[in-house]
N, C-alpha and C positions, 0 to 999 in steps of 0.2 A: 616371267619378268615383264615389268609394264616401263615402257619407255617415256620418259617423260621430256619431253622438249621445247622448253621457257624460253620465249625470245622476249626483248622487248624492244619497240619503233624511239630509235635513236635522236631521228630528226623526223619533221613532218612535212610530209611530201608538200611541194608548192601547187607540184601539180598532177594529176590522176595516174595512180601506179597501179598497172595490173600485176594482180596477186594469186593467178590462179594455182600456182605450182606452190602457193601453202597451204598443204593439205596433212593431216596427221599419217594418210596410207603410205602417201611419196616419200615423205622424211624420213619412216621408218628405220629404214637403211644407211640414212646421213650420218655424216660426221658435222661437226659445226663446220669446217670449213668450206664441204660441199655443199653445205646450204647454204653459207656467206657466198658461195660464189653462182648461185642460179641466178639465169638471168629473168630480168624483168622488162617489161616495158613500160618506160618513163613518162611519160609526153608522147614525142613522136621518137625516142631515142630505146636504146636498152639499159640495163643499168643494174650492176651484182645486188644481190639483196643483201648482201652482209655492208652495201650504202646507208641503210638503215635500220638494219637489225642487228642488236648483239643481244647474245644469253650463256645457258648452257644447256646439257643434256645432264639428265638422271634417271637411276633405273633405280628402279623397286621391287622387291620381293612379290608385294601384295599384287592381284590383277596380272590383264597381261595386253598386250596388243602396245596401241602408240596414242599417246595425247600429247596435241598441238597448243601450247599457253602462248597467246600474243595479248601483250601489257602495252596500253596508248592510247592513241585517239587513232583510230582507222578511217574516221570517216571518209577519207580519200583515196583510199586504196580498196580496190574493184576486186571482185569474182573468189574471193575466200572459200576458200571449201567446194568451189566449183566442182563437180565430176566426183563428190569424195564417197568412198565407198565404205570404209570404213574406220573405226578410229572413235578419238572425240578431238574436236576442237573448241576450244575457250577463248573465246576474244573479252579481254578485262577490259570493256570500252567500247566507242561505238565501229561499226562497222559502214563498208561503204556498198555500192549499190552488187548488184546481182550476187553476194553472198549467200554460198548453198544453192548457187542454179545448177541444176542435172544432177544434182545430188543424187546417190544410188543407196547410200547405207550409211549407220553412224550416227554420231550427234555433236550436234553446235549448239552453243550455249552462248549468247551473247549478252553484256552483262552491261548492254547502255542500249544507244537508238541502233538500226538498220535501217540502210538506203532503201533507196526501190529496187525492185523486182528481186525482191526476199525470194526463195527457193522457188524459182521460176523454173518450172519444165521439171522438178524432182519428179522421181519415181519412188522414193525410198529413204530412212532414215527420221530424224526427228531434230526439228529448231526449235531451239528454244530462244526467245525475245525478253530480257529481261525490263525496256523501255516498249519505246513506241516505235511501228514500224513505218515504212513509206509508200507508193502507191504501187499498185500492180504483186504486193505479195502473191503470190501462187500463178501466177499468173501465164500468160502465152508469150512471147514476143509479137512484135508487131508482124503481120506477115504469116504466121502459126497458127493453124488450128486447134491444140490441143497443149493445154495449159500443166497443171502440177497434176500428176495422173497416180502417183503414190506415197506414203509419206504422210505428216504431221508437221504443220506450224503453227506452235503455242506463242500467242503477243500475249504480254503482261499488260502491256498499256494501249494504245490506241493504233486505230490503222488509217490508210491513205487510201484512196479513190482505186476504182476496179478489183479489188480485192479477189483472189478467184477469180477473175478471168478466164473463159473458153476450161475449165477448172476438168478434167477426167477425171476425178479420185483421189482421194487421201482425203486429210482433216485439216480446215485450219478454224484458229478456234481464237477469238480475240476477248480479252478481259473488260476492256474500254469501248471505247466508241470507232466507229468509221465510216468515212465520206463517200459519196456517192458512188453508184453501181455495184454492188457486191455483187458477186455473182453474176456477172455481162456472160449472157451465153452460154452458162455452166452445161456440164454434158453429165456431169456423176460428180459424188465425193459428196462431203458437206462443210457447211461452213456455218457455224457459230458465233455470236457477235452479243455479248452480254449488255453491255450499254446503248446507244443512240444508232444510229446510222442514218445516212444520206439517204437522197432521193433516187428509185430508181431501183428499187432492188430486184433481184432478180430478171431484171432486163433481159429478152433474148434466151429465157433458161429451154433448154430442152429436157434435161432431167436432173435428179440429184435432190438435196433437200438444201435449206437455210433454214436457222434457228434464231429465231430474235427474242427479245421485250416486246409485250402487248404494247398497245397502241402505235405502231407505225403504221402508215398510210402506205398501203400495195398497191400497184398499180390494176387497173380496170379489168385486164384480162387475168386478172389469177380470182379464183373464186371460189367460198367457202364449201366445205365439206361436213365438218363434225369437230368434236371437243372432245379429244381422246388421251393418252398418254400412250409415246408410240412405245412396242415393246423393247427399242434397242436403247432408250432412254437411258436408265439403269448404267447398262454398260457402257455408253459414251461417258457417259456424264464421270462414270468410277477411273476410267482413261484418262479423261481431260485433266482431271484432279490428282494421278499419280505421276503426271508431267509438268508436273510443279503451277497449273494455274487451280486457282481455288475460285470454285462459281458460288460465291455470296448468296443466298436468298433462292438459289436454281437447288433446289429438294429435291431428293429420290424421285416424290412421289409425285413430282410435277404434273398439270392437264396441259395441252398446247390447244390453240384454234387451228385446225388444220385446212389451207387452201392450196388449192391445183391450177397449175400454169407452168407458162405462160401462154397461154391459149392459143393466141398465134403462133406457135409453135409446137402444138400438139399437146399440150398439158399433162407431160408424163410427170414434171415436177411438182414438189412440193415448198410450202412453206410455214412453217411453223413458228407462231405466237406465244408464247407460254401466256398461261391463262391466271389471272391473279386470284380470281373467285375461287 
């Protein structure tokens, strides 16, 4: 049996509601009225979430585990899916900032914009962005050495500044464009970024890859190698695409410009160019 549990945001918060206790693993077990009455924090107050949520519960034959549907604008309500382990969660609308941070397992599906610090610190699981996200997706907090260490986040449309930050591993993979610093620091994982990107990339990388469009400007210490097509291409690329983003014009049989950096940093990383020739 798959539990299904439809809420939808009543009224819209005036002011930042933390939501980390909606998670599809916790509710599992809920009745509506134990989840009308978990508490949140308001503002500086606490406050039942059944203040702005009402729905129902359904079960189904088909499948099996818990899905989380929240119908609204969220963009003001914090920490969604935080710590979530397993499940799926659907937010029909946008979401508010650190959504899917420490993420362990599972999938979100967000199906407008996301705040900042999209799946910050995940280890595990898979976002999916159906807009555009905000800055510091995958990111460390400030203070943190070690940024999204496992996991996948797919953006549909564009991203914000530091993207992958201090980044250990997993995927994130953006459809659109994104602003400066991709990859500040990155240590492992990779990151994919189909349209434009900011100045600055790969800043500080110690290792890991980045995947762009020819012609962006790298900075001085990363430095070319060869025109190859790496062998994990193939399979990224067949991943990226069964997670619902589609890479336009990015072919099987893709060449990349392949350079090593960040020099000052030991140049274990890479960055790759797709080659249009």
């Amino acid at each position: 049996m798959k539990r299904i549990i439809d809420l939808r945001l009543t009224q819209t918060p005036r002011l930042p509601l933390e939501a980390e206790r909606l998670r599809p693993d916790l509710l599992a077990g809920m009745s509506l009225e134990e989840i009308y009455a978990l508490p949140l924090l308001y503002g500086n107050q606490m406050a039942a979430a059944g203040e702005f949520l009402r729905g129902e519960i359904r079960e189904m034959e088909d499948g099996s585990g818990a899905c989380l549907i929240l119908r609204g604008d969220f963009a003001r309500v914090k920490r969604l899916g935080q710590g979530m382990q397993s499940g799926e969660l659907i937010i029909e609308g946008a979401s508010g900032f650190h959504t899917g941070a420490e993420m362990e397992g599972g999938r979100i599906i967000i199906r407008g914009d996301a705040g900042d610090w999209l799946g910050a610190h995940m280890t595990g699981g898979v976002i999916q962005v159906l807009g555009n996200a905000g800055h510091w997706a995958g990111a460390a907090y400030r203070g943190k050495m070690q940024g999204m260490r496992g996991g996948a986040i797919i953006i549909n449309g564009n991203a914000g500044r530091m993207t992958g930050s201090k980044m250990r591993g997993g995927l994130i993979a953006v459809r659109g464009d994104c602003l400066e610093f991709p990859g500040y620091c990155m240590n492992a994982g990779t990151i994919l970024v189909a349209g434009r990107s900011g100045r600055h990339i790969g800043s500080g990388m110690v290792r890991g890859t980045i995947i762009m469009r020819e012609g962006h400007e790298l900075l001085p210490t990363f430095y070319r190698n060869c025109t190859y097509q790496p062998p994990f291409w193939q399979l990224l690329r067949s991943y990226i695409e069964e997670q619902g983003l589609m890479l336009d014009g990015w072919d099987a049989d893709c060449f990349f410009e392949r350079y090593s950096g960040e020099a000052l940093c030991g140049g274990k990383g890479e960055v790759l160019l797709r080659h249009s020739a």
